[in-house]
N, C-alpha and C positions, 0 to 999 in steps of 0.2 A: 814677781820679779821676772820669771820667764815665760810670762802670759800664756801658759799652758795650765791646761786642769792634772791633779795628783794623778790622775788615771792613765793618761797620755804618756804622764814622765813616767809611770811605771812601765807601762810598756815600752815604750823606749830603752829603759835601763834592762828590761828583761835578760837579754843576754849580753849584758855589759859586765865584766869585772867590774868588783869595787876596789876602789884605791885603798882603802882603809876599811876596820872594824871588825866585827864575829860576824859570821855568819846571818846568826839570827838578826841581827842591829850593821848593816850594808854603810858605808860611808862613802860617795859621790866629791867630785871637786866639782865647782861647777863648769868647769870648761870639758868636765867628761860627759856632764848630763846635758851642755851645748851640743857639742857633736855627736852623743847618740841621739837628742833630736833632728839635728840637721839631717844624719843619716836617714834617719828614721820618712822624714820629707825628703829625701830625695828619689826620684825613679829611678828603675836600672839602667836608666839610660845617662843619668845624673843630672838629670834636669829638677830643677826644684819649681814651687809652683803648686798651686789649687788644681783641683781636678779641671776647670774649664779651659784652661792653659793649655795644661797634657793633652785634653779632648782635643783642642783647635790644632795644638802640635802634629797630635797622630792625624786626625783630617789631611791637614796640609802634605804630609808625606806621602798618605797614601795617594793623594790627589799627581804631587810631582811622578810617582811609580807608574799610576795611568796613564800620565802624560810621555813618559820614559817607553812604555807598553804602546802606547799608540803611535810614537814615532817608529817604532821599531820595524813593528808594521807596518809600517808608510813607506820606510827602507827596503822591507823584503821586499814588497809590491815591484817600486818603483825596479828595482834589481831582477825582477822575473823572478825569485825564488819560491813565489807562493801561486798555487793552481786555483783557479775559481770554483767553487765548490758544482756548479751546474756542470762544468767541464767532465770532472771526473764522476759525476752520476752518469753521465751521457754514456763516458766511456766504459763506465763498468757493465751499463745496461748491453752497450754493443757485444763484449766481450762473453756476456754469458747467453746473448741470445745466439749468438757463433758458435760457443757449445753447447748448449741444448739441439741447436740443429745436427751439429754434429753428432750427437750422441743419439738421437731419435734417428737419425739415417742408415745408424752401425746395423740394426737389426733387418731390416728391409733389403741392407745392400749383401749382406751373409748368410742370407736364408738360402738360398736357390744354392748355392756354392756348399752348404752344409750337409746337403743331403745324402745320406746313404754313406755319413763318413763315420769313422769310430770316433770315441770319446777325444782322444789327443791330438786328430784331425780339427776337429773344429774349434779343440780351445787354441789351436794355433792357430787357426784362420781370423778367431774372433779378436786374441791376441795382438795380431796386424793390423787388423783395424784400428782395434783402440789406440795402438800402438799411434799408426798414420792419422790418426784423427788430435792427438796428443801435439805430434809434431806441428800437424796445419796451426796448432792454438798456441802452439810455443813463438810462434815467428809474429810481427807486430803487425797488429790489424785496427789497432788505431794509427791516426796521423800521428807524423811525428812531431815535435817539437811545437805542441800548441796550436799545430794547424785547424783547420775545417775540413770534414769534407765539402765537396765537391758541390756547387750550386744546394748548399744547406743541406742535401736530403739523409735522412736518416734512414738507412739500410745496412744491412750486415754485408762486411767484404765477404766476394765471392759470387757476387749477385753480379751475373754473367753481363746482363742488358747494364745494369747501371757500370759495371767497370769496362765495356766497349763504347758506350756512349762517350766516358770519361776520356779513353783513349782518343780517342776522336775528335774527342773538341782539342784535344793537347796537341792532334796533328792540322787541325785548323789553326789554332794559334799561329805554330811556327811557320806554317808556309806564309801565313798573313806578316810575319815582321821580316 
């Protein structure tokens, strides 16, 4: 009558109060062993339905979510809010090859200055360096706001020839308009 196997309805009724009976001998109406089947078929989501249904259901969602996820990103983009990934290797490379230089100069440039000082002399001298080499790397030595440099080339600020060159061509410009 309810086209289900005894195995099924018992699981079903598993944790269902009986309407009636002892214990040992459980008694069912059947609109209670309807609706713990129903339940029984339905997902948590309350969808009813054979698994290929639920399958195609969940596909679809997940597919709108992608869809959802790709706009999103098409929004940052378009908004500026997202950095191109080549951007930011460029500029982390710059940044640490500014300090590695900096940091290999510290000893070259305090050596001659250290000599014949006591112990507190020179960790103060050395101190100031690090100190001044800290600040040069605190202050912004990439472009800002997405720029380039200057005719593409890839050099660390500081590089005396290419920021005179650069200067130069800035003052050629403006006499030219």
């Amino acid at each position: 009558m309810l086209e289900r196997d005894r195995a099924s309805v018992a699981r079903a009724l598993r944790k269902v109060a009986p309407d009636a009976g002892t214990p040992k001998r459980p008694l069912y109406r059947l609109a209670t062993v309807v609706k713990a089947l129903m339940e029984r078929e339905a997902k948590p989501d309350g969808r009813r339905g054979n698994g290929d249904v639920a399958r195609l259901a969940a596909a679809r969602t997940e597919l709108a979510r992608e869809q959802a996820e790709t706009a999103r990103l098409k929004n940052e983009a378009t908004r500026g809010r997202l950095v191109p990934k080549d951007m930011v290797i460029r500029s982390g490379t710059i940044v640490f090859a500014a300090f590695r230089e900096r940091c290999l100069a510290i000893p070259g440039k305090v050596a001659a200055s250290c000599e014949m000082r006591s112990r507190g002399e020179v960790e103060e001298i050395v101190r100031d360096e690090v100190y001044e080499a800290l600040e040069v790397l605190s202050q912004s030595i990439i472009p800002p706001d997405g720029a380039t440099w200057p005719d593409q080339r890839d050099a660390v600020p500081g590089d005396s020839k290419q920021e005179s060159d650069n200067e130069g061509e800035a003052r050629d410009e403006t006499v030219g308009d």
